[in-house]
C-alpha positions as CSV (number, residue, x, y, z in Angstrom):
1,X,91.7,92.5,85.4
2,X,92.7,93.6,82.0
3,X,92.7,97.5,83.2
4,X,94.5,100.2,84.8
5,X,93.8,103.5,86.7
6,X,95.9,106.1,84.9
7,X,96.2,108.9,87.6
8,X,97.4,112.1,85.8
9,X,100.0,114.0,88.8
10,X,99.8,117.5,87.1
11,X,95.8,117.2,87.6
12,X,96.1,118.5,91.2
13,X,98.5,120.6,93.3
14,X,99.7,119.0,96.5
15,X,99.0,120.6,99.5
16,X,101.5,122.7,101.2
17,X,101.7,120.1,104.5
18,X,102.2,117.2,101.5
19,X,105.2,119.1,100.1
20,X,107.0,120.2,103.6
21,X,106.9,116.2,104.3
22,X,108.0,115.0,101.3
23,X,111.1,117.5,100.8
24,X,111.6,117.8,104.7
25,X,111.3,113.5,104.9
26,X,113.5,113.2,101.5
27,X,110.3,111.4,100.4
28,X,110.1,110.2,96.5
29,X,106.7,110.8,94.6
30,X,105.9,106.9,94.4
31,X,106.4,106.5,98.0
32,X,104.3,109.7,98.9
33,X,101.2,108.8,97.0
34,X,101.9,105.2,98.0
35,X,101.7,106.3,102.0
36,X,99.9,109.5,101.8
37,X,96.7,110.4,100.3
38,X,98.6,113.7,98.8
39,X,95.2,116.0,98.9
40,X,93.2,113.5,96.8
41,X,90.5,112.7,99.6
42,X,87.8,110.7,98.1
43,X,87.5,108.8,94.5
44,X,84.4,108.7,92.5
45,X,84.5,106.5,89.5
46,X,81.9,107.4,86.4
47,X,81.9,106.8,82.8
48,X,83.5,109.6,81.1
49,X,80.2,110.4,79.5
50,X,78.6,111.3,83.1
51,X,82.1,112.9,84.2
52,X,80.7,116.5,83.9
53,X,77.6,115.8,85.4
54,X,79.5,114.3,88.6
55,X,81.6,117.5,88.8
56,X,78.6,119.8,88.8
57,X,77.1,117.7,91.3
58,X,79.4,117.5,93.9
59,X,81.0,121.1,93.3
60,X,77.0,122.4,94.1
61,X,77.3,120.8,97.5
62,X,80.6,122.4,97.9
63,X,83.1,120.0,97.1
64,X,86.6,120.1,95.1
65,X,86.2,118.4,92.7
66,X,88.8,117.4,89.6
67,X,88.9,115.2,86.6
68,X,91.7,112.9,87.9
69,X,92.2,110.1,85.4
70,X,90.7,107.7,83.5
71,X,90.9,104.4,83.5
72,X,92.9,102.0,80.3
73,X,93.1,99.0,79.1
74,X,95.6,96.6,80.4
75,X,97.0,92.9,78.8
76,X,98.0,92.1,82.9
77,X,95.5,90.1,84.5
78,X,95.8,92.3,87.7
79,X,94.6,96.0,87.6
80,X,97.0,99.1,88.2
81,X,97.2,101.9,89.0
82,X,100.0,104.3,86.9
83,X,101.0,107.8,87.7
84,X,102.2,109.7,85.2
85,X,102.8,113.4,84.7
C-alpha cells in the first residue's frame, strides 16, 4: 500500500522474438508487458543504496543485469506498477 513500482521502458531493449510478436500480433505496449515478460526474466528488489552492489553481484556470476526502476510513493491504498518511458 501507499507505493508504486515505476518501471522505466527505455531501461532495456526488447528482444527481437518480443518485437516480431507485438508488430506481427498488432499488440499494444501495455498489453505486451501485461502478457509477456518482454526480456525482463527475474526481479530483484534492493534499496537503492545496495543497487550497485547487486549489479556486480549477479553480473560476476554471469547474469544481465539492469537498473530497472525504483519504486515511489503512492496516496492509493493498493500498490502499482507504472510504465513510463
Amino acid at each position: 500500500a501507499n507505493v508504486n513500482a515505476v518501471i522505466d521502458r527505455d531501461s532495456w531493449v526488447w528482444p527481437d522474438v518480443f518485437q516480431w510478436l507485438q508488430s506481427n500480433g498488432h499488440i499494444t505496449d501495455s498489453e505486451m508487458v501485461k502478457t509477456f515478460n518482454v526480456g525482463i526474466g527475474m526481479v530483484v528488489a534492493v534499496s537503492e543504496s545496495q543497487a550497485q552492489q547487486a549489479l556486480n553481484v549477479l553480473k560476476a556470476q554471469g547474469e544481465e543485469a539492469w537498473v530497472l526502476g525504483h519504486i515511489a510513493s503512492s496516496e492509493k491504498d493498493i500498490a502499482e506498477v507504472q510504465w513510463q518511458s
